[in-house]
Each structure stands twice: as C-alpha cells, then as structure tokens.
MITI-517856 format. One record per residue (C-alpha): y, z, x; chain. Coordinates in steps of 0.5 Angstrom, whole numbers. Example, Ala and Ser with C-alpha at 12.3 -4.5 7.8 and 13.67 -1.06 7.14 Angstrom:
REM residues 2
     v     w     u chain
    -9    16    25     A
    -2    14    27     A
***
This chain:
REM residues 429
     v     w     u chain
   -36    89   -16     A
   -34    82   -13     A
   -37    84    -6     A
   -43    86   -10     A
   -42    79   -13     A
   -42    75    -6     A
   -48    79    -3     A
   -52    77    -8     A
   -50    70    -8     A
   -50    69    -1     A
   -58    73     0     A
   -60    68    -5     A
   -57    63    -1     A
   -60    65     6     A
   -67    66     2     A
   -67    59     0     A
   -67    56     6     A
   -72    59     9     A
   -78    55     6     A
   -78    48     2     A
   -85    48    -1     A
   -81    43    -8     A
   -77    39   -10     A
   -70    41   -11     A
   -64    39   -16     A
   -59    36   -11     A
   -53    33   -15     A
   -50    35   -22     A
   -45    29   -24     A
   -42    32   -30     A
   -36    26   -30     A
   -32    23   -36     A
   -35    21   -44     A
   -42    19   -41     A
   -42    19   -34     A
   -47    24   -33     A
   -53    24   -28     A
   -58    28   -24     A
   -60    28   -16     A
   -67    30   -14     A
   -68    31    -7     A
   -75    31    -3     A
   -74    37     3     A
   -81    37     4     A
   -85    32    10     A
   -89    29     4     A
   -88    24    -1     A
   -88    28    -8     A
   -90    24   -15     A
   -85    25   -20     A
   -89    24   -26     A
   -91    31   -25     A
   -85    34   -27     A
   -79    34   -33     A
   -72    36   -35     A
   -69    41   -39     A
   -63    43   -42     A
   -60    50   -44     A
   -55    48   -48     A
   -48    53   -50     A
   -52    59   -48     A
   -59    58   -50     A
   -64    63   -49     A
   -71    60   -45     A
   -74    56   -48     A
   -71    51   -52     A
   -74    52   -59     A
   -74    44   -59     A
   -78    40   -54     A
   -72    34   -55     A
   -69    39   -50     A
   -74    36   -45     A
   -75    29   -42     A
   -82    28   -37     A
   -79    23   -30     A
   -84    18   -29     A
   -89    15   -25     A
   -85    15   -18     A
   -87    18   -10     A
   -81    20    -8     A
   -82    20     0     A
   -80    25     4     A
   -72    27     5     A
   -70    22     0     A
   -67    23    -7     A
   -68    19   -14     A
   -62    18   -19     A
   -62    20   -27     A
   -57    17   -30     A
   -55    18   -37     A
   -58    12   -40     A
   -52     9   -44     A
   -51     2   -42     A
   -49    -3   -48     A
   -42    -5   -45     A
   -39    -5   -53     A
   -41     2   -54     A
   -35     6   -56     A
   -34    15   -57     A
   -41    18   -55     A
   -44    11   -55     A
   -39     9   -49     A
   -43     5   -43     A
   -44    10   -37     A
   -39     7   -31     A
   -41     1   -27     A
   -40     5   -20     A
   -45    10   -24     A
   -49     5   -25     A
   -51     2   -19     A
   -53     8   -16     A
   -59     9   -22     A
   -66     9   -20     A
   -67    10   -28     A
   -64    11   -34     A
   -66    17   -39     A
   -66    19   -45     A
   -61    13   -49     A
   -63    16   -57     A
   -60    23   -57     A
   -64    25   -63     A
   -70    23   -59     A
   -68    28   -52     A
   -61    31   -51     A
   -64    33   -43     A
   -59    29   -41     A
   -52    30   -45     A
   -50    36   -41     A
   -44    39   -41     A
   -40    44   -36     A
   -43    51   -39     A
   -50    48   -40     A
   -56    49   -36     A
   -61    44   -32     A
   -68    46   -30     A
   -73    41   -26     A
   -79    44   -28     A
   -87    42   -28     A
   -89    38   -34     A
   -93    46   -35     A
   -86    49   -35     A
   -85    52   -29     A
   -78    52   -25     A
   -76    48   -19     A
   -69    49   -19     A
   -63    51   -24     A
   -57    49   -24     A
   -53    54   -28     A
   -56    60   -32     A
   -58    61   -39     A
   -57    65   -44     A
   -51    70   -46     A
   -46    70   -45     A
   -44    62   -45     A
   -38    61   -41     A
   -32    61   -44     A
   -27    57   -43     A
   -23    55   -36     A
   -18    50   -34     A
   -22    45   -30     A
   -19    43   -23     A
   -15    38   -21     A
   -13    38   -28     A
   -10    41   -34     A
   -16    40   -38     A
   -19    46   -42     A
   -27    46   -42     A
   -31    51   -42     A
   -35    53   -35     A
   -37    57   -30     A
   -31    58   -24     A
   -29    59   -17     A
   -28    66   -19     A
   -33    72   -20     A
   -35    74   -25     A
   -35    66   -25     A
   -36    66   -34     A
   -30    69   -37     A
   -25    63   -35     A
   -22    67   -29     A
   -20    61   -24     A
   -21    54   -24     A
   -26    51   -28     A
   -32    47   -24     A
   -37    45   -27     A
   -34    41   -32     A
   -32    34   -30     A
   -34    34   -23     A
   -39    33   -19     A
   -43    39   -16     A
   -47    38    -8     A
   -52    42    -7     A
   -51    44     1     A
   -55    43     6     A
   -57    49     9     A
   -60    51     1     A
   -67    47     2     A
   -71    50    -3     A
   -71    51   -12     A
   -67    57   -14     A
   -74    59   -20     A
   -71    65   -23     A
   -65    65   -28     A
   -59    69   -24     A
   -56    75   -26     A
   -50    73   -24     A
   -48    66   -22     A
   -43    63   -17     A
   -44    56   -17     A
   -40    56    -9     A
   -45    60    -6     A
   -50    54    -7     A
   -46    48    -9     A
   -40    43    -7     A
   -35    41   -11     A
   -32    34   -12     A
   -27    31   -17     A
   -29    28   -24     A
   -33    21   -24     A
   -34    22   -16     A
   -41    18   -15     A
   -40    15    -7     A
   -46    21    -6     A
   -51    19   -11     A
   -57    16    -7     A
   -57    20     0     A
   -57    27     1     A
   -54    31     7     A
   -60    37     8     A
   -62    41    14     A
   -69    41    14     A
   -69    32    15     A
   -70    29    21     A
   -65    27    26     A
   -62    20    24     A
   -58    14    26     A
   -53    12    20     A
   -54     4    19     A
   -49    -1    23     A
   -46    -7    19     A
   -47   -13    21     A
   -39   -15    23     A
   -34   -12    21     A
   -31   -15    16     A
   -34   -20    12     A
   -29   -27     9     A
   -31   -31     3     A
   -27   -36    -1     A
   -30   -39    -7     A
   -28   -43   -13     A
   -25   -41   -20     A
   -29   -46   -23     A
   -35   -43   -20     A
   -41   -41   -25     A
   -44   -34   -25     A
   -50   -33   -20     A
   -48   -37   -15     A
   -49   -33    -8     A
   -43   -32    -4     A
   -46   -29     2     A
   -51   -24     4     A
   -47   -17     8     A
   -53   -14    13     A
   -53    -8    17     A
   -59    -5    21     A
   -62     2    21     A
   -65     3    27     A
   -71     8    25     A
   -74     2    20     A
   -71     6    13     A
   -69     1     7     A
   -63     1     7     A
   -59     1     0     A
   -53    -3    -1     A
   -46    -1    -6     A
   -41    -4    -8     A
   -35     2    -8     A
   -28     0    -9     A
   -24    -7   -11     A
   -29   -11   -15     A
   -24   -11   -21     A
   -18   -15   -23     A
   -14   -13   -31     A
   -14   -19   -35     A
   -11   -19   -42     A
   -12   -11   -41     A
   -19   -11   -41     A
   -22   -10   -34     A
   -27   -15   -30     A
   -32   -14   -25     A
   -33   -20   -22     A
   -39   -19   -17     A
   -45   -16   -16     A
   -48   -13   -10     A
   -56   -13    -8     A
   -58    -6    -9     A
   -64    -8    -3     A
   -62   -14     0     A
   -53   -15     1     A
   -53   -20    -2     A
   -46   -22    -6     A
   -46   -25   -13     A
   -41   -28   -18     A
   -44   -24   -25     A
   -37   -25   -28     A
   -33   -32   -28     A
   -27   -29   -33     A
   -25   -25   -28     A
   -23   -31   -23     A
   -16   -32   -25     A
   -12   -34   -19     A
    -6   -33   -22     A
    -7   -25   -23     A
   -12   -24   -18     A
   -14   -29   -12     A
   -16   -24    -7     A
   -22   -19    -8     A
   -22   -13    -2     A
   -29   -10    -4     A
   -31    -4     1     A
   -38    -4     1     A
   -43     1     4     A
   -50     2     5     A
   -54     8     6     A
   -61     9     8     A
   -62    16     4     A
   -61    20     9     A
   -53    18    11     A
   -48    14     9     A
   -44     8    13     A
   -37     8    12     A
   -34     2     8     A
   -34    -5    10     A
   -28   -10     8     A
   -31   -16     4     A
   -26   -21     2     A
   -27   -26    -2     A
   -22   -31    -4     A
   -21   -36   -10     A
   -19   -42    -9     A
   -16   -42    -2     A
   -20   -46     2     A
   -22   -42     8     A
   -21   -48    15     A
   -18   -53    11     A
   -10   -51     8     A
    -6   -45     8     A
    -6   -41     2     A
    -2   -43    -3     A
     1   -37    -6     A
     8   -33    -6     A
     7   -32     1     A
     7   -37     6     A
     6   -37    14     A
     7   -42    18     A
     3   -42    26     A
     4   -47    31     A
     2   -49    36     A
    -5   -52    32     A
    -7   -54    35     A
    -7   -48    40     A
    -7   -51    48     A
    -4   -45    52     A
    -7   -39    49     A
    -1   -36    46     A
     0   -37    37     A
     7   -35    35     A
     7   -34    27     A
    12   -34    21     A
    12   -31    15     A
    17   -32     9     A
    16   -23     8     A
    14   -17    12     A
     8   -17    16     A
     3   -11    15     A
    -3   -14    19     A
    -5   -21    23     A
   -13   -22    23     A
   -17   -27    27     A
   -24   -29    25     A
   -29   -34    26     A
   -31   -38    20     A
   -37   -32    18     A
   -31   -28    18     A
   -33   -23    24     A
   -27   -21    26     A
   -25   -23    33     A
   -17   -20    33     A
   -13   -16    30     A
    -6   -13    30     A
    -1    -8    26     A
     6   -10    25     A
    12    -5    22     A
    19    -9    19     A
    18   -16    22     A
    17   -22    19     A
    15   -26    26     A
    10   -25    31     A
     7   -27    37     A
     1   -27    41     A
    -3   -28    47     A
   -11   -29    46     A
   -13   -31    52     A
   -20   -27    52     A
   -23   -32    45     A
   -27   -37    46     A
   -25   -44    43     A
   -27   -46    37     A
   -24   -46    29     A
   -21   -39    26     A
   -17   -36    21     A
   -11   -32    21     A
   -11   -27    15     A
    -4   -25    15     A
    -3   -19    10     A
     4   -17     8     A
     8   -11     6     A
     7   -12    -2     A
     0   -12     0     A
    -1   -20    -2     A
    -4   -25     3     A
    -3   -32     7     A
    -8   -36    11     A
    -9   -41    15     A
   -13   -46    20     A
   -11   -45    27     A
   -15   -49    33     A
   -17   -46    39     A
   -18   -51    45     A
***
C-alpha cells in the first residue's frame, strides 16, 4: 500500500511539472495564533492579473463546495509578473489585539503585499489550520491549486514536529491522515518545490504533503516574497553595497529620523525588496520593542520606536538585513547601529572598554587591550565599510600590521566573548 502511495504522489509530482499554463500556491505559512499566510507564484512568461481569481477554505473535512460564500475571498486588482510571487497575510494588524485578535508578527508583516480578511464573520479564507484545505481558484470556481484535500476523513490528530504539540494534521507518513508520523502541516511553513510548476486542479485521493512540499519550523517567514522554480530564468542574486553597514544615533533621537540607506544592486534590473530579518528587538519592562524599520523598496533605515532606546539595557542593535529580487534571496547583512556612542569621537563608554595606541598610528602597526576576552576586532571607515577583520580565541591583547589601508580616520569595533561591545577612533597617517 505505501508503494502504491509513493507511485502516485510521485506521478502527480512529475505531471505538474510538465506544463505551467496558471498560477500556482507556492508557500503555506500556518505559524502560531495568527500568523497565517499564502504565497502565490507566476510560472508563466506573462504577467497575470490577480483580480481574477479568489481563495477558498475547506474547513475540518468540508466537503466542496462551501455552503457559505464567507469561506472565499476575491484577491484584488494586481498584474503579478512573470516568475514573481505575491504575499497574503492574514489581516490581523491592531498591536493590542489579544486571543484571536493577536497582531500577526512584524517579520510576518513586512513580507505582506496585502492583508486579507480582518473580520472573521465577514471571510474566514484566511483562518486556516493544519487539517484545512486552500484552493486558488477563478472568481468562476474553478481550481488552480489545492493545498491539502477536502472532504472525509479529516486529519486526525498527530504530534506536530519540532514540538510536543498535538494537533490535527496531515503527516509525513503514508497513509498521511491518521496521526501516524510527525504532524506538518500544522505550525510550519510549507514550500512548494521547484520542479512542481503547475496547479494540482483535482482534489487527491490520497495526500502526501512531501511529495510536493518542503517543510520548515512553525513562524519561518525568511522564504515569503521570493520563490525557487525550475521554470524561472536564469538569475544573479542581488549584491549589498558593503559588507557591513555601522550607524550611531542618539537616545534622545525622534521617531522618523532616517539613519542611512542599505543599498545593493541587481544586475538584470529586477526591483529589488529589502527585509529586516534578526536583531531589530530589545526587552524592556517585559514588553518587546522593535526600534527600526526597513524601506521594503528602497533600504532605507528609520527610528519607528524611540522606547526602545535605552542604552543602559541595550546600546547596540546587530540588525541582519536581506534583499530579494523575487527570484532569490542574499545572505544577511550585519546593520549595526549604536545609541549613544559617538562613532570617531570617543570610545564607548560601556563595561567594556579597550585601549588602542598609538593613535595616531604612525607605522602601521596598532596594538589593542581590552578589559575582557576579545572574540572579533574590526576596521571600518567611517560609511562603516569594512576595511579588516580578525577572530581572536582567549585573549584579551591583540596586535596588528595594516599596512595594506589607506590613510585616513577609522573605527575599530571590538566584539568581546560576552558578546558586549567597545569602540573607538584611531587615525591612520
């Protein structure tokens, strides 16, 4: 019986890729409370409007179709190009929402290009769970794509992975509904592979969500707004403008102000989008702060929260940035930005403290001390591009020859063991 099951998952996996004539469901993000979202992908070679089509939502086993059109919502007025993807969010956005009313993420957020369906009573497309099914259909009715089967039997229930939670939801193993395995579907996100280019328009006799699908841990939203597919163009991933990029702004700073702008390039002329994916928190009085916001379009780095400047909890932010051109995604680059620490004029005052001679620095050779083990020693000119580097193990002294940089004025950002932070000016002539 299970090598029937395989046979047929992998002949429905082989067909889909043969043709690619409609848009296709390409992520499933069922993640905690309302972190929901959907992922629609172009394979064509022709722009696609999305106006055209709906969302529909099998609940628990439902037979098709829905009794109540609130099971459905139409996507709006949008060209979706060629091998790009467009994001629906479950629209759950009121930061003091609580229970069912609970705010999608931030990280989730950024990635939307829409929000759908805030009043449960008026659509519940978007309330999925791990035992429903999706379609992407034609305003008409007809199926795109399923995620999922309908109809009897509904899933039973299944520990799901990476976790000791029991939900109900399909499986990794055959015959994939009866709880056998580790549950998938529920509180992770689901990738569509990129040899399956094409809808499945039939609802399964059996499902097996690994025969088309990749799976990654509950609330994963890095994959959002770019997808991996055979059928796309050959492509160049975007390149940052620097390797780093080092700000330093004041506590007593206002929301809006712009700190910089993080740049990269895409050599086929793609737009490219840019996300904010790790450091951007800091705790204070239990409540998490997000200080910064990224410019999805154009890089650009804003203070959207001045309570989270506190220096005396938190006074420096390593931000890991991507950008994507909706094709692929770049690895993360390091953003830091510093609160109240004077870059070029004084060392950080902090419980980490270095001392650098000579400074001037007349011979090429610097020679640091640090009042703490030392894990890393950087050199940046003052756009915070990254002119040295190098990892220490155990010591707190470290000498260097750096003959090979220009002179000028520089910073050294010496990272300790403990993770704190120490820098300061030094001059090169």
């Amino acid at each position: 019986m299970k090598k029937l099951l395989l046979i047929l998952s992998f002949v429905a996996l082989i067909i889909s890729a043969k043709a690619q004539t409609d848009l296709i469901i390409s992520e499933m993000v069922e993640g905690w409370s309302n972190n929901k979202a959907l992922e629609i992908y172009n394979p064509t070679n022709a722009a696609i409007n999305l106006s055209a089509y709906r969302i529909t939502r099998y609940s628990n086993g439902t037979d098709v179709p829905p009794a109540d059109a609130q099971w459905t919502i139409a996507l709006p007025d949008f060209s979706l190009e060629a091998y790009k993807s467009y994001v629906v969010v479950l629209d759950k956005r009121d930061p003091a929402g609580e229970g069912q009313e609970a705010p999608v993420w931030k990280q989730l957020a950024e990635r939307a290009d829409v929000f759908l369906c805030p009043d449960y009573n008026t659509s519940k497309a978007m309330y999925f769970n791990g035992d429903d099914a999706v379609t992407l259909e034609k305003t008409n009715g007809t199926v795109v794509d399923i995620f999922g089967r309908w109809g009897a039997p509904r899933p039973a229930e299944a520990t799901v992975g990476g976790s000791t939670v029991v939900l109900r939801c399909w499986t990794n193993t055959a015959p994939y509904f009866d709880g056998s395995g580790v549950g998938i579907t529920a509180e992770h996100t689901m990738i569509k592979k990129p040899a399956v280019v094409s809808g499945v328009t039939t609802n399964p006799t059996i499902w097996n969500p690994l025969a088309a699908w990749d799976t990654l841990p509950a609330n994963t939203f890095y994959t959002l707004g770019w997808h991996k597919s055979d059928v796309a163009p050959t492509n160049e991933t975007p390149v940052f403008g620097q390797t780093q990029y080092l700000y330093s702004i004041s506590s007593d700073s206002e929301n809006g102000l712009e700190i910089g702008t993080i740049t990269s390039t895409d050599n086929e002329g793609d737009a490219v989008k840019y996300y904010i994916n790790y450091g951007n928190f800091v705790y204070i009085n239990d409540l998490r702060i997000e200080p910064f916001a990224i410019g999805k379009t154009d890089g650009k780095l804003t203070l959207v929260d001045k309570s989270g400047l506190d220096p005396a909890i938190k006074d420096t932010f390593d931000i890991k940035v991507v950008a994507t051109d909706g094709f692929s995604q770049t690895n993360e680059v390091l953003v830091r930005v510093l609160v109240d620490i004077e870059i070029g004029v004084k060392e950080k005052q902090s419980e980490s403290t270095i001392s650098v001679w000579p400074n001037p620095v007349n011979d090429n050779n610097i020679n640091i001390t640090a009042n703490k083990r030392i894990a890393t020693v950087k050199l940046t000119n003052l756009l915070g591009q990254e002119v040295f580097s190098a990892k220490l193990i155990g010591s707190n002294t470290y000498a260097a020859n750096i003959s090979e940089t220009a002179k000028g004025v520089y910073v050294i950002v010496v990272e300790m063991e403990d993770n704190s932070v120490a820098v300061q000016k030094v001059i090169l002539k």
